[in-house]
N, C-alpha and C positions, 0 to 999 in steps of 0.2 A: 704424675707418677713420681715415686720418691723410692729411694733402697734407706730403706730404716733397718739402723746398726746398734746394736745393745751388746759392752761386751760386760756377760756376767761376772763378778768376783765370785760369787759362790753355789759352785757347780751344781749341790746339793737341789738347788732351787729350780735348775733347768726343765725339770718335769711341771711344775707348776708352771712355771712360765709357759711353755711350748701346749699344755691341755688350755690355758687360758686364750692364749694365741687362737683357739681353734674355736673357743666358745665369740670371739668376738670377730671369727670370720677372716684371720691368718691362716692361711690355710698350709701356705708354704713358705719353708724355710731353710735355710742352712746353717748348719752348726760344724763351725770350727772348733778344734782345738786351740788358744793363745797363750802367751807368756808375754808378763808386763816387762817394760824395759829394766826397772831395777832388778827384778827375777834375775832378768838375764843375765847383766854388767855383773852382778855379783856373786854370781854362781862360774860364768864364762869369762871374763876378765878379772882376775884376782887383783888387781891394782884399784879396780875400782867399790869392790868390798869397803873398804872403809868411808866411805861415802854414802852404803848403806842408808842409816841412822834418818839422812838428807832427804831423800827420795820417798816418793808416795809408799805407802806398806805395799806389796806386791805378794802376789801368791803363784804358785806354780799350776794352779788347774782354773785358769778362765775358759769359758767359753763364749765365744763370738756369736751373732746370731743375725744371719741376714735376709732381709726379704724385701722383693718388692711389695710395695703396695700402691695402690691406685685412692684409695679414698683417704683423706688426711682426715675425719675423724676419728678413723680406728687406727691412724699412728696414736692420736689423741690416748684411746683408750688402751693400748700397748703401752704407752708410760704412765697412766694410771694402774693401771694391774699392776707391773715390774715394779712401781714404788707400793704398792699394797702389800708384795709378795718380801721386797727386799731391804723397803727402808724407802726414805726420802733420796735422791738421787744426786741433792745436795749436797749428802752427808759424804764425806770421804770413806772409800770401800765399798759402797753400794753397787756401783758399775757405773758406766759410760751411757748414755742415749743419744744417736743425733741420725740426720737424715744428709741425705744428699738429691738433689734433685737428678730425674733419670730421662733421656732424650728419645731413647727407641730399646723397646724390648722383641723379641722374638720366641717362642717356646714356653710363654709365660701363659699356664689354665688360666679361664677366668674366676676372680675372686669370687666368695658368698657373700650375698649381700649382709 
C-alpha cells in the first residue's frame, strides 16, 4: 500500500484529474489547498523577494492531492493521465508526483478494482 501525493500547479486541471482518478478506480481522495516555498519567502518575508528570480516559478493556488492506494498499477496510471492532462512531469511547473510507502491503514473503503 502506497499514499500517492501529486501537488498540482494548476488548479484549472483539478477536475480532470480527480474524474480521471475515478475512471481508473481512485476512488478516494484529498485535496488540500498549498503554497510553494518561494510563494511564500516572497510574499511573507520581504528580505527574501529578491531572490525571487532564483527559485522554482511558484504560484499561489496549488493543490495537493492525496490518497491511499493499494495497487501500484493504477499509481502507474495516475501518472500517466496527470502527464496527459498536465505535461510531462519532467518539465518544470507541471507539478510534483511521488509515493511513500504506508504500514497500516484503518477507515480506508475498499478500492474498485
Amino acid at each position: 500500500m502506497r499514499l500517492f501525493i501529486f501537488v498540482l500547479n494548476d488548479s484549472d486541471k483539478l477536475s480532470d484529474i480527480l474524474a480521471g482518478f475515478v475512471e481508473i478506480g481512485i476512488t478516494g481522495a484529498t485535496i488540500l489547498d498549498s503554497v510553494g516555498m518561494g510563494h511564500f519567502l516572497s510574499r511573507n518575508l520581504p528580505i527574501f523577494a529578491a531572490f525571487k528570480p532564483l527559485m522554482r516559478e511558484s504560484r499561489s493556488k496549488n493543490r495537493t492531492i492525496v490518497s491511499v492506494v493499494n495497487d501500484p498499477a493504477k499509481i502507474d496510471r495516475a501518472i500517466a493521465l496527470i502527464e496527459e492532462i498536465c505535461g510531462p512531469l519532467d518539465e518544470s511547473g507541471s507539478g510534483i508526483a511521488f509515493t511513500i510507502p504506508v504500514e497500516a491503514v484503518r477507515g480506508l473503503k475498499p478500492e474498485i478494482p
